[in-house]
N, C-alpha and C positions, 0 to 999 in steps of 0.2 A: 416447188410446191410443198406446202406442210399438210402432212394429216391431221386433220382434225378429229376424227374418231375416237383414233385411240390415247387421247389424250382426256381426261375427265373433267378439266376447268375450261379447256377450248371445245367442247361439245357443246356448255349451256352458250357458246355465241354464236352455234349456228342458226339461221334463220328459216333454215329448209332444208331438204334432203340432199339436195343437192350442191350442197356447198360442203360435203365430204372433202374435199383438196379448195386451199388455199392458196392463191399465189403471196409471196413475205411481203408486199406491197398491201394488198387489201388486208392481213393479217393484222398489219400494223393501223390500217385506218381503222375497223373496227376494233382493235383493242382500244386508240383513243376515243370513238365515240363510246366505248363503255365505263372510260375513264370518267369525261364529262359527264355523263349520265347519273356515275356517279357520286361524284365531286357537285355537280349542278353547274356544269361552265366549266370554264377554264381559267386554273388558278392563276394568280396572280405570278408566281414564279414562271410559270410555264408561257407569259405571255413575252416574246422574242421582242414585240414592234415596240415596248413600252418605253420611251423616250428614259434617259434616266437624269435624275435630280443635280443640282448642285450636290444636295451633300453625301449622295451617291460618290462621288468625284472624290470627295475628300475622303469618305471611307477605304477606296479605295489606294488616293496615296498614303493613307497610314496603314495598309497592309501591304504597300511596296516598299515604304520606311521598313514595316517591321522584318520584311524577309531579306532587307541587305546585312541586318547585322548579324552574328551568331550569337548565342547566350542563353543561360539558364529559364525561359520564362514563367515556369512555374516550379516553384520550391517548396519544399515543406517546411511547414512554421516550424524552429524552435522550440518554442513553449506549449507545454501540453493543452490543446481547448479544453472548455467547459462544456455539460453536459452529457456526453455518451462516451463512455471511454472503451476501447477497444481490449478487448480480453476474450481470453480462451482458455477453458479449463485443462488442467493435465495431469497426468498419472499423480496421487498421493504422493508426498517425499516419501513417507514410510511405507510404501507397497510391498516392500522389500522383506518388510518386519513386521507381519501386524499385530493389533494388541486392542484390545478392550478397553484397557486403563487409558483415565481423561490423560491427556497431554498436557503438560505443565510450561513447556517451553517450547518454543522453535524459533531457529536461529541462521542467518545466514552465513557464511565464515567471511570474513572482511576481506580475505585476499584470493582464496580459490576456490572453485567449484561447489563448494560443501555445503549441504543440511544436518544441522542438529538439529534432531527430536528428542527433546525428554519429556519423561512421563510420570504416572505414580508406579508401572509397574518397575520401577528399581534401574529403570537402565537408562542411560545416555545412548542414541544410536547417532552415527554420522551417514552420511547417504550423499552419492554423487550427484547432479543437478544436472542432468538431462533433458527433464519431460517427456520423455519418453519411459523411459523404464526406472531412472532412475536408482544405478546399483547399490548395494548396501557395500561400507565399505569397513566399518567396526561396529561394535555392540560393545561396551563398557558396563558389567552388571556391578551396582553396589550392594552387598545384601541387609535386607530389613532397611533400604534408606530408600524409600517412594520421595522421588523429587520434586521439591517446591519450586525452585529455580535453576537452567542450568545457564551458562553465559560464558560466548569465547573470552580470552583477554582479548588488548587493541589490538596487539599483532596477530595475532590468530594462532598460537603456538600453546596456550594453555585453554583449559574449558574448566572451569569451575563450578561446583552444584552442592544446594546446600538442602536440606529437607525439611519436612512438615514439623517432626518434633526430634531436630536432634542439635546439639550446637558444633557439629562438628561440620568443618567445609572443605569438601573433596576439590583437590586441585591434579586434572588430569595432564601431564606434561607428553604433548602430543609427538613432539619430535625423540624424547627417549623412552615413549610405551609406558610409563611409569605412572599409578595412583597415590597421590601422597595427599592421606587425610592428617589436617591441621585442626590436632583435639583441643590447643587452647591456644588464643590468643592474649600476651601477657597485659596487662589491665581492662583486658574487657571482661564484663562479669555479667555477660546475658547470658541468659541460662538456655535460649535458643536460637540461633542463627537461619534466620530466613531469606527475609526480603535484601536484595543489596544490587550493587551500580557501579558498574567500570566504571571509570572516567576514559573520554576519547582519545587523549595523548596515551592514557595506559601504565599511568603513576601511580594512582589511585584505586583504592575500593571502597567503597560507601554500605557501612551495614546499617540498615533502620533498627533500631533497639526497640524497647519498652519504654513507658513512661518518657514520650519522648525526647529521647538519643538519636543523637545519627553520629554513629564512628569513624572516621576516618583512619584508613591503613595504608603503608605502603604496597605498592602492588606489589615492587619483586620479593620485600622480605615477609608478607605478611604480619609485620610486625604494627603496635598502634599511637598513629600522630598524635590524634585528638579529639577530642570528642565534645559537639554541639546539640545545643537542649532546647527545645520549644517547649510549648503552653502545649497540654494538651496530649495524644499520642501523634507518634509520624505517620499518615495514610499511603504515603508516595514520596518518592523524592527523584532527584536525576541531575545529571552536569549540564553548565551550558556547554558548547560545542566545545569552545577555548578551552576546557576543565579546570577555569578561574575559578567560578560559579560553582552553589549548591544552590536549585530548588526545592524545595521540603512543604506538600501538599500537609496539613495539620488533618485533624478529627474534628475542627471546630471550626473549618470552613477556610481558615486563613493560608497565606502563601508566604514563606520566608526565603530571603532572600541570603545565601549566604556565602564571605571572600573564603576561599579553600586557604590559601596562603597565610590569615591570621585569625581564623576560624572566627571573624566578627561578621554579626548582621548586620549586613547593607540596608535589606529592606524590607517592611512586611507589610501585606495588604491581606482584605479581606476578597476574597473571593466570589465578586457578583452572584446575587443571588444561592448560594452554595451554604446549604446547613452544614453538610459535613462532605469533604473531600474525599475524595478513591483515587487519581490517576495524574500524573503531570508528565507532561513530557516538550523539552525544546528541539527547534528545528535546527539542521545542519548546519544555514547558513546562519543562524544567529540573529533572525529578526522577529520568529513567534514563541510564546509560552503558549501550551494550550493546557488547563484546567478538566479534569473532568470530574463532576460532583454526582453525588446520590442520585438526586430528580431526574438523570438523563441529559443535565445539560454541560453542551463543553462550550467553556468561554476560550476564545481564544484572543493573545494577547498580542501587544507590540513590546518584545523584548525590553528595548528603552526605557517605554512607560512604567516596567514593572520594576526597574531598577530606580528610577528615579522618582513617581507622583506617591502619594501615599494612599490616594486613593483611584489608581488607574482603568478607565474604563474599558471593555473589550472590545475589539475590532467587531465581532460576529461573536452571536450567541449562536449553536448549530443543536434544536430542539428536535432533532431528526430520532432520539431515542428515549424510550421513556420509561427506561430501569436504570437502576447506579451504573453510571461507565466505569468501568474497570480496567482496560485496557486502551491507551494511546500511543499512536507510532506515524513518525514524521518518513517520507520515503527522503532518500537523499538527496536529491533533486529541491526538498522541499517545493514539490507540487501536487502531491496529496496527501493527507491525512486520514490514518484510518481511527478510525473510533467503531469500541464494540463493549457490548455490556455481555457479561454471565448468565446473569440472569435470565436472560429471555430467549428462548430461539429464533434462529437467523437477525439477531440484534447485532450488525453490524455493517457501516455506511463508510464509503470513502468520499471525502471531500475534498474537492477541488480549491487551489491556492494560484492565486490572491482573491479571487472572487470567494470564496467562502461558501460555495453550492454544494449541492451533494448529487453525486452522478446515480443519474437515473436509471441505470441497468444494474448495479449492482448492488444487495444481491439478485440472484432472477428466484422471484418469490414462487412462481408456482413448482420449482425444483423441492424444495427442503433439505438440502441435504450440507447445510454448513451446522444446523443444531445449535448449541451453545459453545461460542467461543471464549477461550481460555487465553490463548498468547497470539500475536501476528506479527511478523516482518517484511521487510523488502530487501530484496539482492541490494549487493552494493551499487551496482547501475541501474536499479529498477526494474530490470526486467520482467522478475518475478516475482509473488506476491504470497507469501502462505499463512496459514493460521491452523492452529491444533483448537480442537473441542474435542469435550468431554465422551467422544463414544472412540477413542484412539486413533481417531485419522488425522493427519498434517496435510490440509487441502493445500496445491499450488493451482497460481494460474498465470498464465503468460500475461 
């Protein structure tokens, strides 16, 4: 017999006072008439007598097909989807170190664990890459040099950083602790050294001059090859992956195309829709150019086209931002592209590759707390994603 009393959902099915004890037989019939009751009938699954179908029969031998075999039967895609991309915020790279001063650079280290942060307050920080706490692992102070840019080499063995108003460029040599600033490079005669670009094999350094120059030097001697000149000033520039290639974003809207090996131009186009230039940057595998201009828009190209049409159209215009973009970055996977402008706060979107979308979660708007970004990167496997703005924090996120 079951009590029914003291049980609170089996009281509302007594019918009278006397049905305190239940035998499990009646227990059971009236639990199904409360079922029916209230369902209104008896479901369709529940009906035993129901003759079943021809294609009843078949469904069935394809689920006694499917259980003789063994095998993976659901896997995960490969390629990243479109739409909603999975992230998680995590501790600052520079939790470790904080600082006021906007962030000028951050940097993943090509072969281990590491974050570079640099900033204007004067230092190069390196930080290990946990997500979790993320420990600090050096502090490198330069004094009176607030950094414009800091950038590993290919191998990851040196860090170089150059400043706002100085023409000198610090080359940290990480394996022997050593700072060696290079006060002059011999026929280069800019009077300040800024902007500039590893090349990915790690031969090269690309420094944007005045009056548009773009220098080429050897990476290991710092010494200089040669040096190429556009219309106009240099906005951007960068290698293709092969570091055959130079891209050189102009002031005047146009894209040059140029062979590293005999410093001649290949190609030059105008840059859709684009008054004047801010940003360029090519993807890993060697199939996009993406453009970023004043208005907010970044063209993105088919590698090919820009080497070869003179006047090449773009895959996707991506009109997701509507100040100058100033910073582009390809992850290496090349399957997203981050694009973020200065200008504006929380102005920054990542877009989804080949489809050319831009995912909808990030950033989460009603947070605030990315402000204006200044530099962004990806690990070298993608995992993580960071970016410095201007109030000293280096956001990461899984």
């Amino acid at each position: 017999m079951v009590d029914m009393m003291n049980n609170r959902f089996r009281k509302d099915m007594m019918k009278n006072a006397s049905e305190g004890k239940l035998s499990k037989d009646n227990l059971k019939k009236r639990l199904k008439e409360e079922f029916q009751h209230a369902m209104g009938g008896v479901p369709a699954w529940a009906e035993t007598t129901k003759r079943k179908t021809s294609s009843d029969d078949e469904s069935e031998e394809d689920e006694d097909d499917l259980l003789q075999r063994t095998g993976n039967f659901i896997c995960t895609s490969t390629s990243l989807p479109r739409g909603i991309l999975k992230m998680k915020n995590c501790q600052h790279a520079n939790a470790e170190r904080p600082t006021v001063a906007r962030i000028s650079s951050v940097q993943f280290h090509p072969g281990a664990q590491i974050v570079m942060v640099a900033g204007l307050d004067n230092a190069v920080s390196l930080f290990q890459v946990d997500g979790k706490t993320n420990p600090k692992i050096q502090s490198i102070y330069l004094e009176r040099f607030p950094i414009f840019k800091a950038c590993f080499s290919a191998n990851g063995e040196e860090v170089l950083a150059t400043s706002n108003h100085s023409k000198v460029l610090y080359v940290y040599d990480m394996l022997a602790g050593k700072l060696i600033p290079v006060h002059q490079v011999r026929g280069l005669k800019e009077k300040i050294v800024r902007s500039f670009e590893v090349s990915p094999d790690g031969s090269f350094l690309l420094i944007n001059g005045i009056a548009g120059y773009l220098h080429l030097l050897a990476m290991k001697t710092k010494e200089l090859i040669g040096s190429m000149k556009i219309n106009g000033r240099v906005a951007a520039s960068t290698f293709s992956s092969d570091s055959k290639k130079v891209y050189a974003s102009s002031g005047d809207g146009e894209v040059y195309v140029w062979d590293v090996n005999s410093r001649k131009c290949l190609n030059r186009f105008v840059d859709e829709g684009s008054l004047y230039g801010l940003s360029i940057a090519t993807s890993r595998n060697g199939q996009y150019v993406a453009c970023g201009s004043n208005c907010g828009v970044v063209n993105i190209y088919n590698q090919d086209s820009c080497l070869q049409e003179t006047n090449p159209k773009p895959i996707k215009a991506i009109m997701n931002l509507v100040t100058g973009v100033t910073s582009l970055t390809f992850n290496p996977t090349t399957e997203i592209l981050a694009i973020a402008s200065e200008k504006m706060k929380e102005a920054v979107r990542l877009v989804h590759l080949p489809s050319c979308t831009v995912f909808s979660n990030f950033p989460v708007v009603k947070k605030k707390n990315i402000s204006h970004v200044h530099t962004m990167d990806f690990s070298p496997r993608s995992g993580y994603f960071a970016l410095g703005n201007e109030k000293g924090k280096a956001l990461m996120y899984r």
